[in-house]
C-alpha positions in Angstrom: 165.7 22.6 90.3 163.1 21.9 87.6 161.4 20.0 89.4 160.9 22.7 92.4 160.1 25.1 89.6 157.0 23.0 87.8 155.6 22.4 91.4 155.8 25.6 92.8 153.9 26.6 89.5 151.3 24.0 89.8 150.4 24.9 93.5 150.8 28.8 93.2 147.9 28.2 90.3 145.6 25.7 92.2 145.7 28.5 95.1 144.9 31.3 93.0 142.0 29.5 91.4 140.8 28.4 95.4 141.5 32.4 96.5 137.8 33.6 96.8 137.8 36.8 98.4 140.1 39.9 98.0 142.0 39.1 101.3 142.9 35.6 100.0 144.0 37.1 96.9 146.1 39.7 98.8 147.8 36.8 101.0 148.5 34.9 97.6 150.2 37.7 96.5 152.5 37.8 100.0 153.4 34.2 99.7 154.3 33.9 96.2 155.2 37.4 94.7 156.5 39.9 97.3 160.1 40.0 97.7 160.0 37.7 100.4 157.5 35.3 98.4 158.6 31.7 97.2 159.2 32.9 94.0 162.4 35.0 94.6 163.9 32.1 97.1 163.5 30.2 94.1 165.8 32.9 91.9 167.9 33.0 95.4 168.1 29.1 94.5 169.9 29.9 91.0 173.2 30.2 93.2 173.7 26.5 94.0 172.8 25.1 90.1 175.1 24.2 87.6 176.8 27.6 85.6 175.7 26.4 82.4 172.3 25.7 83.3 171.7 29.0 85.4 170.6 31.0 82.5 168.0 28.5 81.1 166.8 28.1 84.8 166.4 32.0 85.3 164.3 32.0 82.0 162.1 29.7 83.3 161.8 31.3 86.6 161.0 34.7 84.5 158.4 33.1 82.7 157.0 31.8 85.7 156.7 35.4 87.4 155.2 36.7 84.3 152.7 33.8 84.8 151.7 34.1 88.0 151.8 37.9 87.7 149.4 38.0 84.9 147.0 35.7 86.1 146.9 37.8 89.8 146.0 40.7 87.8 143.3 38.7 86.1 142.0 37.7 89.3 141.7 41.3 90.8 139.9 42.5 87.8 137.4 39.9 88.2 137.0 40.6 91.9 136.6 44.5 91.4 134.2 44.0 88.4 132.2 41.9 91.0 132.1 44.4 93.3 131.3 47.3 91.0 128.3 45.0 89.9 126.8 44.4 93.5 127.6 48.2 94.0 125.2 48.8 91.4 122.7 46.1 91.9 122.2 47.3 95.3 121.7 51.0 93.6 119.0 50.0 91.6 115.2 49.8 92.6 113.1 46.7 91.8 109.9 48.4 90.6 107.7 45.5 90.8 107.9 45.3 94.7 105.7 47.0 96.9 106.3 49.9 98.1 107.2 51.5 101.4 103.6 52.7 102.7 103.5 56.1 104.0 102.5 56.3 107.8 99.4 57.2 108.4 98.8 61.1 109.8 97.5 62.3 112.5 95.5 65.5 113.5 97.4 67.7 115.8 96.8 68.6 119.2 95.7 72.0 118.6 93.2 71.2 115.7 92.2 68.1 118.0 91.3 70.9 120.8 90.0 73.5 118.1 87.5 70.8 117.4 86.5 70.0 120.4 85.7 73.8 121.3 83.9 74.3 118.6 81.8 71.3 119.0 81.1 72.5 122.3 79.7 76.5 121.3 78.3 74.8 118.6 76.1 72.9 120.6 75.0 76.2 121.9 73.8 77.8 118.7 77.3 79.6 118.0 78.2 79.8 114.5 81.7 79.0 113.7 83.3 81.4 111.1 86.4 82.4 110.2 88.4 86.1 110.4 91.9 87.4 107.8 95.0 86.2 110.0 96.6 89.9 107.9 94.9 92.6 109.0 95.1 96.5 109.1 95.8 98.7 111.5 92.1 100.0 111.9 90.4 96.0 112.1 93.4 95.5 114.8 93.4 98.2 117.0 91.0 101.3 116.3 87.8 99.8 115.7 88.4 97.8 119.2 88.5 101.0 120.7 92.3 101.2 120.2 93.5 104.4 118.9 96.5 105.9 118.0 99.3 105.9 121.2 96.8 104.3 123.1 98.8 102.6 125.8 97.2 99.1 125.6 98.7 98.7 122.8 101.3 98.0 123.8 100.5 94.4 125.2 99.9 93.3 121.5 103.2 94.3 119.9 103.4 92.3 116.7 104.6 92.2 113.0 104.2 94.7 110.6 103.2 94.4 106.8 103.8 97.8 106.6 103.2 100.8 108.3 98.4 99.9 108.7 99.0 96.5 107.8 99.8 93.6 110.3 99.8 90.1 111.4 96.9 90.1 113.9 97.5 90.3 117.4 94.3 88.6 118.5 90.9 86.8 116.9 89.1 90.3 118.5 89.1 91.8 114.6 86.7 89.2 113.9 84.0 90.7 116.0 83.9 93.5 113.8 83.9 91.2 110.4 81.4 89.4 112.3 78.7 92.3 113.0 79.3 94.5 109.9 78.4 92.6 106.8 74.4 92.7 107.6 71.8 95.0 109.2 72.0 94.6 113.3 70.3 91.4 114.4 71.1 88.7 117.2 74.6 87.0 116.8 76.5 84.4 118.0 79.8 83.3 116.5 83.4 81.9 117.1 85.9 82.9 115.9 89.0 80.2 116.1 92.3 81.2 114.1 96.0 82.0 114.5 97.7 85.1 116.1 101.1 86.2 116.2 102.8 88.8 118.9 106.4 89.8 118.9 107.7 88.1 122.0 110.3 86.0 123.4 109.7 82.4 123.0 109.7 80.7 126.5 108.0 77.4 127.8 104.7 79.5 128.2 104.6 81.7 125.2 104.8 81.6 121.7 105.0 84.1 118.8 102.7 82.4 116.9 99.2 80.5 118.9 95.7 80.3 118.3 92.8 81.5 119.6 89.2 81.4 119.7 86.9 84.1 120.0 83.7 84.2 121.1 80.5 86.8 120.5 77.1 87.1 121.2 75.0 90.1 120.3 71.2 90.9 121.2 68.7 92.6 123.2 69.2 92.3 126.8 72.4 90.3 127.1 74.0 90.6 130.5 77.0 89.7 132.4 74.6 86.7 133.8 74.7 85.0 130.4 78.2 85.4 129.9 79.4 83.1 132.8 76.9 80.9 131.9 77.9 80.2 128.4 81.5 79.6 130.1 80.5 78.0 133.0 78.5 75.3 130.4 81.9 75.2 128.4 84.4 74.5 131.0 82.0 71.3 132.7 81.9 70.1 129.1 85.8 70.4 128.2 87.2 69.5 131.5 84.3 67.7 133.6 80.6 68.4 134.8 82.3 69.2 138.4 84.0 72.0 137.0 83.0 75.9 138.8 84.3 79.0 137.5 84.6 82.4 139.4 85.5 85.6 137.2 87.3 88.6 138.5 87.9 92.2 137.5 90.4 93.1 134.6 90.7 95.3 131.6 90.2 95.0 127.8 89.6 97.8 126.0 87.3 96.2 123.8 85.0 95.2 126.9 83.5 96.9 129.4 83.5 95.7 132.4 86.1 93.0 131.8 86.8 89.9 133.7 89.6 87.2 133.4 87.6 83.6 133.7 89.4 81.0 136.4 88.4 77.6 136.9 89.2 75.5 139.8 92.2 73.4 139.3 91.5 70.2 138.0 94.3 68.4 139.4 93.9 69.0 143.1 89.9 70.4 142.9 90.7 74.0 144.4 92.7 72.9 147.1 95.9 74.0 146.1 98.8 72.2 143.8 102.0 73.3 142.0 100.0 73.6 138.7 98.0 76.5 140.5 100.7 77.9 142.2 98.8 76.8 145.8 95.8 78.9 144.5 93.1 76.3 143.3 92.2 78.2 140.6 93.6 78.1 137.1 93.0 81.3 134.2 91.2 79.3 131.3 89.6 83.1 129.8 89.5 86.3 129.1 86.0 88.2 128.4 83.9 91.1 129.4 80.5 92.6 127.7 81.3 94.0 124.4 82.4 98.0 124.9 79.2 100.3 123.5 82.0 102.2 121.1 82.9 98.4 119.6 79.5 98.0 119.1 79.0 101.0 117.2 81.9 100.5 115.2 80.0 97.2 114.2 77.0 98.6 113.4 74.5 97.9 116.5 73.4 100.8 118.7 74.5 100.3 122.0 71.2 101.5 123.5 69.4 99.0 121.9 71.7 96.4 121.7 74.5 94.9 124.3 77.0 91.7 123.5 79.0 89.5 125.4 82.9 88.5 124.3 85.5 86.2 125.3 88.9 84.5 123.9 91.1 81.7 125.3 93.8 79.6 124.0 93.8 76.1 122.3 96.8 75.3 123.7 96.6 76.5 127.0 93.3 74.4 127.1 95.2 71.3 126.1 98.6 72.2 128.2 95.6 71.9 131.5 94.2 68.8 130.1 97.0 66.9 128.9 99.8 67.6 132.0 102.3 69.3 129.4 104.6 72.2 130.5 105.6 73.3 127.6 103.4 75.3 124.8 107.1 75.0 122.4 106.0 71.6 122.3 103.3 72.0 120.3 105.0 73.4 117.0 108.6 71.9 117.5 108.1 69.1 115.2 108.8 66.5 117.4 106.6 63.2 116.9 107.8 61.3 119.7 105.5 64.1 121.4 102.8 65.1 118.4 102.4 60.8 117.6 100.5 60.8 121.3 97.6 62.4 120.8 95.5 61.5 118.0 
């Protein structure tokens, strides 16, 4: 019997010292100290010893359970204190190693566009300048020949400041920021910027878009030199091939007023689903600037006539880059913004 006990010791030790990993440790445990371990068929052994030696042996089997016990606990500690250490060596940050570089940025669709309009108008002598995105109510509406109740206003329902103040519906404000701060003389500006309207968010519009505005005031400007100047910006954004046609509409700012098309540049006027069959695609709206805007701006309209004209950024890049979506463009998403750059 004391022989079983002294080598039951000596391999239950040598094992613990091999036991490694937590789960070894935890399958020590099974074999030698649960209640169906070696050690207790060792107490269960007690039965068949001598009486008189029964209570020595028993000692010795205690002592060897305290043992075995104590030095399992020792060996947990040391695991968990390992793992608490890797825990927090994996917490902390090794200054000295280089950093994770930033991605580099990109410019946006829109401001890619913007540009590329206002590279083109530059190139014919139009000044680019910019207009207050807040506005009040007489800048918005009245001095476009807007007044009070006047019906058309109710295609530029937006967000009110308070009761004369506003987010701009439109760049068309800047016309008049444009022509009042000096005595009348010839003008030519754009005007790019943000808008905002109050109006459902669908795949075509958004409550918050740019736009550009475009004005030219002198002697003797006519309707001739309007399509022109647009006719010279849409072969120069979408392709020398480009022909635009304008028909009749209403602004009350302009008068007369004409909505700009351009023949579609997917299927070259003959018809596609991006045209809806017509061959023609809305790029513009403009019209010669309305005598009572120009008075409002300073210029007598005897003397004096303008021509005016806004489109959209994105609309522009929607044509050019096949997307069929405008929420796209502000949605955050860079598997769609990393694309263009």
């Amino acid at each position: 019997m004391e022989d079983k006990i002294r080598a039951l010791s000596d391999r239950a030790l040598e094992e613990l010292e091999k036991a490694d990993t937590a789960e070894a440790l935890e399958a020590w445990r099974l074999s030698y100290l649960s209640r169906k371990g070696e050690l207790n068929s060792l107490m269960s052994g007690l039965r068949d010893a001598a009486p008189e030696d029964r209570p020595r042996l028993g000692q010795e089997i205690n002592r060897l359970k305290v043992s075995l016990q104590e030095g399992f606990t020792a060996r947990q500690e040391r695991f968990e204190e390992e793992r608490r250490s890797r825990a927090v060596s994996a917490e902390q940050v090794d200054v000295t190693l280089p950093g994770i570089p930033p991605s580099p940025g990109r410019l946006h669709l829109t401001t890619l566009t913007l540009r590329k309009i206002c590279r083109i108008f530059h190139g014919m002598g139009f000044e680019v300048l910019e207009s207050p995105e807040v506005e009040s109510d007489e800048y918005n509406f009245e001095m476009l020949n807007m007044p009070p109740h006047h019906p058309a206003r109710d295609m530029w329902d937006t967000f009110y400041l308070t009761e004369s103040v506003l987010l701009r519906t439109h760049t068309s404000p800047g016309q008049i920021h444009a022509m009042l701060p000096a005595s009348p003389k010839p003008l030519r500006v754009i005007l790019p910027g943000r808008c905002y309207r109050y109006e459902a968010v669908t795949a075509r519009s958004e409550f918050m878009f740019y736009q550009v505005e475009g004005l030219a005031v002198g002697p003797h400007i006519t309707l001739s030199h309007l399509k022109g100047v647009l006719e010279t910006f849409a072969r120069q954004m979408f392709g020398e091939e480009r022909t635009i046609r304008f028909r009749g509409s209403y602004f009350p700012f302009t008068e007369p007023s004409v909505e700009v098309d351009m023949d579609c540049i997917l299927c070259h006027g003959r018809g596609c689903r991006i045209c809806k069959g017509t061959g023609w695609l809305e790029i513009a709206g403009a019209g010669m600037v309305h005598p009572k805007v120009l008075e409002n701006g300073g210029y007598d309209p005897k003397e004096h006539s303008g021509l005016a004209f806004g489109m959209g950024p994105e609309r522009i890049a929607m044509l050019i880059n096949r997307v069929d979506d405008i929420r796209y463009f502000y949605s955050n998403d860079l598997r769609f913004l990393s694309q263009y750059s």
